[in-house]
Structure formats: C-alpha cells, structure tokens
N, C-alpha and C positions, 0 to 999 in steps of 0.2 A: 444856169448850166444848159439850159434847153435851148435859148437864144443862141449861146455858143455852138451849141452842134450844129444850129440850123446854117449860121456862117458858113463854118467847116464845110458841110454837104455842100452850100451852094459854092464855094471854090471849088469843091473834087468836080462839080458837073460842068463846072467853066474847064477845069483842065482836063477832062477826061473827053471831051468834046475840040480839044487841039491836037490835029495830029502829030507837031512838031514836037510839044512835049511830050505826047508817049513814044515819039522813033528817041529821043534823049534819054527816058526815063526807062524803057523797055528795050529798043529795039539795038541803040548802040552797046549796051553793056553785055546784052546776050552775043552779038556778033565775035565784039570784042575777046569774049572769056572762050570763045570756041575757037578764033584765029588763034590767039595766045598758048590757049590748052595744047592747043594741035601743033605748032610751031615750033614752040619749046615741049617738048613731049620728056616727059620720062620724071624722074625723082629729081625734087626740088634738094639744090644741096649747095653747100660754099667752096668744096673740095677739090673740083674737077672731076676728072675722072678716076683717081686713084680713090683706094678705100680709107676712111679715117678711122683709124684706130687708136689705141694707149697701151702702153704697156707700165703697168703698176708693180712697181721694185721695193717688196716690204720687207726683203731680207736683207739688203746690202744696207740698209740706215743700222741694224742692230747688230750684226756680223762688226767687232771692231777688229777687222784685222785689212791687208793692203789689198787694194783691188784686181791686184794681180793673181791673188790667194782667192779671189770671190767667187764663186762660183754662180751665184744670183747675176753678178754683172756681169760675167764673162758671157754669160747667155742672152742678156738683153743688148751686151757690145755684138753681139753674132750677128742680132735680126736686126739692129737699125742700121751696121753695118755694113748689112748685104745689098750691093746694088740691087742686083732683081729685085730684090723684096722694097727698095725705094722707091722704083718702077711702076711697084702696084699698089702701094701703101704708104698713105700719109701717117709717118710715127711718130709719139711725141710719149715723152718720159713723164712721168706724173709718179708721186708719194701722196697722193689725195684720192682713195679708194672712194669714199661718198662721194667726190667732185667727181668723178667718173662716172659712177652708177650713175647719178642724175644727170650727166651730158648723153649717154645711152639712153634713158630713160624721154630724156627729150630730143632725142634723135642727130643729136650732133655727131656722136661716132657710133659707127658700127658696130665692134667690137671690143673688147679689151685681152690683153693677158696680167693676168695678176699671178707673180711668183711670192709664195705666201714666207712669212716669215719662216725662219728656220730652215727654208730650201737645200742650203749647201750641208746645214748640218744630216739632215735626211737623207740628203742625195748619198753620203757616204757610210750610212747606215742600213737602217730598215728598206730606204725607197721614198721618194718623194715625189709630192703631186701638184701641177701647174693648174690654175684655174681660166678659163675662157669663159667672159661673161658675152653675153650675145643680144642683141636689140630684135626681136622676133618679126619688126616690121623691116627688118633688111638681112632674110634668110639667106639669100645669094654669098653676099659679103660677107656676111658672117659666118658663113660656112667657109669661105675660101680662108678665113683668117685662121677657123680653125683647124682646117685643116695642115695650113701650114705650123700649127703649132703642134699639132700629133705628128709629124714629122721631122722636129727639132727633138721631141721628147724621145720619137725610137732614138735618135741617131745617138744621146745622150745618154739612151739606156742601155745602147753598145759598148759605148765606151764604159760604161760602169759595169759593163757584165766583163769586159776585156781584164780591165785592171784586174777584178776580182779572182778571177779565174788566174790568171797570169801570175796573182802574190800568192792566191795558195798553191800553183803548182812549185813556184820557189820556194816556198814552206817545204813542203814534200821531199822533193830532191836537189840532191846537190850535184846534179848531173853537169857537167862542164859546157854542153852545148846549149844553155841557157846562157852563156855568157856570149852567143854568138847574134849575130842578125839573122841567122836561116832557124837557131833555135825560137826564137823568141818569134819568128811568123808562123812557126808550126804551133808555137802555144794559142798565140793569137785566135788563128785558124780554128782552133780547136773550142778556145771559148764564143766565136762568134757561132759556132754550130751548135754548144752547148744551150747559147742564149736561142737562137732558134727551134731548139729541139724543145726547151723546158720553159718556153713561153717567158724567158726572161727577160724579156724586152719589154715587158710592160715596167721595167724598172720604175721610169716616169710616169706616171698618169696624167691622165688630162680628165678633169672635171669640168661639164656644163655649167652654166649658170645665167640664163633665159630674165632678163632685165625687162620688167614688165612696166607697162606705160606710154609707147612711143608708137605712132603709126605714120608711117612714107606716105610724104605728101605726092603726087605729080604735079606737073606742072598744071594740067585743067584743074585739078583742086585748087591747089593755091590760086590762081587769077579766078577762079570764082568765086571765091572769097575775096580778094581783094578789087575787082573790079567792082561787086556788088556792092563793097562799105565808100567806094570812090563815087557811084554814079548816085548812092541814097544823098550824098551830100546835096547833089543839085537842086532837091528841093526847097534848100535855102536860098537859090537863084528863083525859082518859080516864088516862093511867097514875097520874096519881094518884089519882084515885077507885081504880084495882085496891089500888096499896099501900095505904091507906088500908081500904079495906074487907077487906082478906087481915087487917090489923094488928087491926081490929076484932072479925073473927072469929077471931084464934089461927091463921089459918093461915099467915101471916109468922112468927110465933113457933113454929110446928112445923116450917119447912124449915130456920128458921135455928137446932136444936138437931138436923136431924137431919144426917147423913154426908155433906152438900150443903154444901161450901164457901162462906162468909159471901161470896165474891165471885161465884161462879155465879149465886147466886140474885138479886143488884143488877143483876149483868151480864143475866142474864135477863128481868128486871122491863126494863129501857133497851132491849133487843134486842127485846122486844116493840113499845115503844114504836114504836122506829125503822123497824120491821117494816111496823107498823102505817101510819104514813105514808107510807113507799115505795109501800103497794100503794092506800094512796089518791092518792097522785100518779099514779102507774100511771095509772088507770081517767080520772082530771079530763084528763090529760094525751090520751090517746088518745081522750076523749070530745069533748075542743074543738080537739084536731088535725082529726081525721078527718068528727065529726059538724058542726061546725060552722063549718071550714074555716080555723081561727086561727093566724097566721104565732108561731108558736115561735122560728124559726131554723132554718139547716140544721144544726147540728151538735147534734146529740139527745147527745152524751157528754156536752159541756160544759153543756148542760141538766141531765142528770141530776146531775153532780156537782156544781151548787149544790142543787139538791134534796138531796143526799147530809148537803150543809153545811148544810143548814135542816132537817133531821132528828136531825143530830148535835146544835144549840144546843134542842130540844124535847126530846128526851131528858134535858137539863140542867136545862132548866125544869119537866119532868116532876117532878122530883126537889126541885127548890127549891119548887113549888107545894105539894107532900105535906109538905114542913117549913113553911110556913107555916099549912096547913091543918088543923088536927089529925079535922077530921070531914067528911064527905062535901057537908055542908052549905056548910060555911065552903070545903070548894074550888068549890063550885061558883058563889060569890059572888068570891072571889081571883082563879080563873082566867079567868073571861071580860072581867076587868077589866085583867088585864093582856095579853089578847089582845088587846082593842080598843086600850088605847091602842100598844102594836107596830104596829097595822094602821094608825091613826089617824098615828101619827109617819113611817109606814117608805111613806106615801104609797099604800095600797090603797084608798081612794076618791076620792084625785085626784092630780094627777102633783104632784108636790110644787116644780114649776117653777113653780105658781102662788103661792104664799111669796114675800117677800120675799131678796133674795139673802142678807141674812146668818143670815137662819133657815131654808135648806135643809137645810145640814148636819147637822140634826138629823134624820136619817131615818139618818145612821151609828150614834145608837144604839139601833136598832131591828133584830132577826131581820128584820123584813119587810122594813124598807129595804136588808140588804144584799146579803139574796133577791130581789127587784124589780132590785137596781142588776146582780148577775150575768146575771141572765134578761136585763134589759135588753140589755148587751153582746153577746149571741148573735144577740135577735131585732131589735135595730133597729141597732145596727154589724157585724154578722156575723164578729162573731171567734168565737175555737174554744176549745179547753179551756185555752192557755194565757194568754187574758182575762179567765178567770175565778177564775185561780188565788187573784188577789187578795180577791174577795170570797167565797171559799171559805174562803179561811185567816180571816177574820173573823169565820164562823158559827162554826168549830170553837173560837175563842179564848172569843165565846159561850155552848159550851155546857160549857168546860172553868170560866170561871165560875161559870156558873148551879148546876152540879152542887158545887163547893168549895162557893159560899154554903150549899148547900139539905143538903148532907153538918155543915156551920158549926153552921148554924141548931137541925138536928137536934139536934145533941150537946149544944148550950148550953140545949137546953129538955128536955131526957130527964131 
C-alpha cells in the first residue's frame, strides 16, 4: 500500500506542476458553471414559462351518475377549460393522489388541486372543502394556483348560497312574482347580500397541504453540479496520458521489473487518478458552495460519496481509455469523445426531463447521469447517505467494468 501512495503523490506532483491541466481541471469548469449559472438564470424547469400543476378528481370515479349531473367535473371542466387560466398554467388531470405528491415532492409541479371524494355530495349539503397541495420550494406559483382556487370556491359558494336561499324563499311563499325574472333577481339579490352579510361564502373551503421534500433548482445550481461530475471525468484523460507516456519512456517497464508488485504499481497508477479527482472536487465543490452560494444539499457525506462512486467509474475508464489509446495523441482524440458524449447523455447541459419520456432512461448509461441523479437526491429531495446508496453502487459497477474491458482490450492487443 505504501508503494502505491508513493506512485499516486508522484503523479499529483507531475500534474499539479502542468498548468494546462489545472486551467482543464479547475479553471474551465469554474468559468463554465458561472457563464452558464448567469445566462440561463432563474429555475431549472421543463414547463416553459406557464406554471405546472394537477388537478386530482377523486369524486367523479365514485359519484355514478352522468357527468353533466357532476359536480366534481363540472368544476375541473371550468379550470382546464378556461383560456386564461391555459395561458398561465400547464394542466393535467390525474386519479393518482401519491403519483402527485411525489411529482410535488420532486419538484416536477407546482401545485395541485385535489377535489376530495364526496365533493358534489357535500357541496349540497353541510359544505364542502377543496384541498391545494403546494411544493414550498415554489411559493410564487403556488400561491398564484392558490389563489386561483379560492376564487372558484367563493364563486361556487355563491351559487350554493343563491340556490339555497332562492328554494327556501319558494318554500315560504307563494307569492306570484316568483314566477317572474324581476322576481327571481330580487331573490337572487337578496341571497347574495345574505351570503355576504353571514360570511356564507366560505360555503367552499380550501385547505392547505405544504408537500414536503423538494427544493427549486436555479440554473447556477444545476450546471454546478453538472459541469463538476462532467470536468471530474477528465481525469480518466490525465491517467492515461501518465500510463501512456511512463509506457513510452520505459518507465512503466522499469517499475514493473523492479521489487515493486505488478499490483502496486496499477494500484498506484488508479490511486493517483482517484486522488486526483477527489481534490478537484474538493476545490469546485467549496468554490460554488461558499463562493458563489450553490444549494448542494445539507448532507455533505452523501455528497461526497457519489463523488467517491464518480471517481471509482474514472479510475476504470482511466484504464479502458490507455488500452484503446496506444499514444498520447490517439487518447487525446478518444477521451474527450467519450467524455462529452457521458456529459451529453447523463444530462450536463440540460436536465434531461426535457427528452421525450421513453428516452430519459438513457442518462442510466452514463457516469454523468448517475452522478447528476445521486447529487440530485441530496440537493433537491434532501435525503442522506442512504439515498444515495443506489446510484453509488452503479458508479462502482461502472468502474469495475471499464477497468475488466480496458485490462481485455490490453491483453488481446499486447
């Protein structure tokens, strides 16, 4: 093990003494995620600019009668119906109350309206109450959604105070100018004053319901995150150029004949590598924490241990790039090819939510994407180290790949 560290160090002090590789490893990825952050500015989103919402219909499945008769639907035909309200809001019908929560929870929509079962039966009794669930990292939006839905509720509490009023004054009497239209605006009249005078209007209620879990990415968050899991890649470009040029000059060939264990010196060569990206993580990481204010996450562990698992799969690719490379030249034409398309796939210059649904999935087989999807878990669902166990154990499967292929390749061209 000692041998191996001593390797490692003397790579970091070959590469920390090139200034080309620290403007690569440091200098572009910081530029990059502040042009980026600053350019595209504002909340990372698929939407546009309209707000994404749901509206959750759990009364019209159970209510069997015609939908003209619903009262649940006739209210959710109001709001998706309403120009203006298409204008500003992306709406979408849903009978999946948990598939909801957790798309709020992960920040996909803003808010929601859920009309709870039994609405129309309520609405014409006691009083019935609308529920608006809300994603508290998009107070804006989800205030405006709310707000729009206390404003369908008075208007529906008018009408339920109208009726009400209207059938017991027909109870009452059998006055003949009830059979007229000047009668029937003076009843009117009379009930909507009655609802305003006796706070009847609260007929509808709206209830809060604050969906905990989700925090608004900007756009400097998101590209500091994902330029950083794009530029750690390059240290599979740097170790192989060392193997590669030690192989070139004889000095690969003089460790591996002298008293230096054929496994030291690989272990060595990778321990570099990995070395070498931790402490550029290190620096990106404390530099767009602290400098320029970028939500990470609170749990800095389970940060670090996808970084841990995106250093183990570059160590691998380290190694797979030097066997397909045979010269300094040819990797430097291989590895930035398969850096970008990782970056390109694993969604480091756009969230990959804007894809098509059945070509998301392909950011699982990308380093980047399942560095992005760990990161993600911390800094916009706020889980801890055991959220990320998952796409941790992916990188390492990764680099336990990349290294059999690049150990393969070797052999069969030696």
């Amino acid at each position: 093990m000692r041998r191996s560290l001593v390797i490692a160090l003397k790579d970091l002090r070959v590469w920390s003494r090139d200034p080309a590789a620290l403007g690569i490893l440091l200098g572009m990825p910081a530029v990059l995620i502040i042009i980026l952050g600053s350019a595209l500015g504002g909340v990372m989103s698929g939407g546009g600019s309209r707000i994404n919402v749901a509206i959750v219909n759990q009364d019209s499945r159970i209510l069997p009668i015609e939908r003209s008769d619903d009262r649940a639907a006739k209210l959710e035909d109001a709001l998706t119906g309403s120009k203006r309200l298409q204008d500003l809001f992306v709406m979408e019908r849903s009978y999946d109350l948990k598939g909801v929560e957790a798309r709020i929870a992960d920040g996909e929509l803003s808010a929601a309206l859920v009309i709870p079962k039994g609405f129309g039966a309520d609405l014409a009794s006691t009083g019935a109450t609308l529920i608006v669930m809300k994603d508290p990292g998009a107070p804006t939006a989800a205030g405006i959604w709310e707000s729009v839905v206390r404003a369908v509720a008075t208007r529906y509490s008018a009408v339920v105070v109208v009726a009400r009023t209207t059938a017991q004054a027909a109870q009452n009497t059998n006055s003949p100018a009830l059979g007229s239209h000047g009668g029937l605006g003076v009843l009117v009249g009379m009930a909507l004053a009655r609802g305003a005078r006796d706070d009847a209007l609260d007929q509808v209620k709206v209830s809060d319901n604050v969906i905990s879990g989700s925090t608004k990415v900007t756009s400097l968050d998101y590209y500091s995150l994902s330029m950083t899991a794009m530029f750690l890649m390059f240290g599979a470009m740097f170790g192989s150029f060392s193997t590669i040029r030690e192989r070139r000059e004889q000095t690969m060939a003089r460790m591996l004949v002298s008293p230096t264990p054929r496994t030291s010196v690989v272990g060595g060569k990778m321990l570099g590598v990995f070395l070498l990206g931790m402490a550029q993580f290190s620096v990106l990481y404390f530099f767009t924490r602290f400098a320029l204010h970028v939500v990470w996450g609170d749990d800095m562990a389970a940060t670090l241990l996808v970084a841990c698992g995106e250093m183990a799969a570059v160590t691998g690719l380290a190694t797979l790039i030097a066997s397909l490379g045979r010269t300094e030249r040819a990797v430097g034409g291989i590895g930035p090819l398969i850096i970008q398309i990782q970056a390109l796939v694993g969604g480091a210059f756009f969230p990959v939510t804007v894809l098509p649904a059945w070509l998301q999935p392909i950011k699982y087989l990308s380093v980047v994407g399942w560095t992005m999807e760990g990161w993600r878990r911390v800094q916009v669902l706020g889980m801890g180290v055991p959220g990320v166990v998952g796409p941790t154990l992916a990188l390492f499967c990764f680099a336990v790949a990349f290294y059999l292929f690049g150990v393969w390749r070797a052999g069969a061209s030696a």
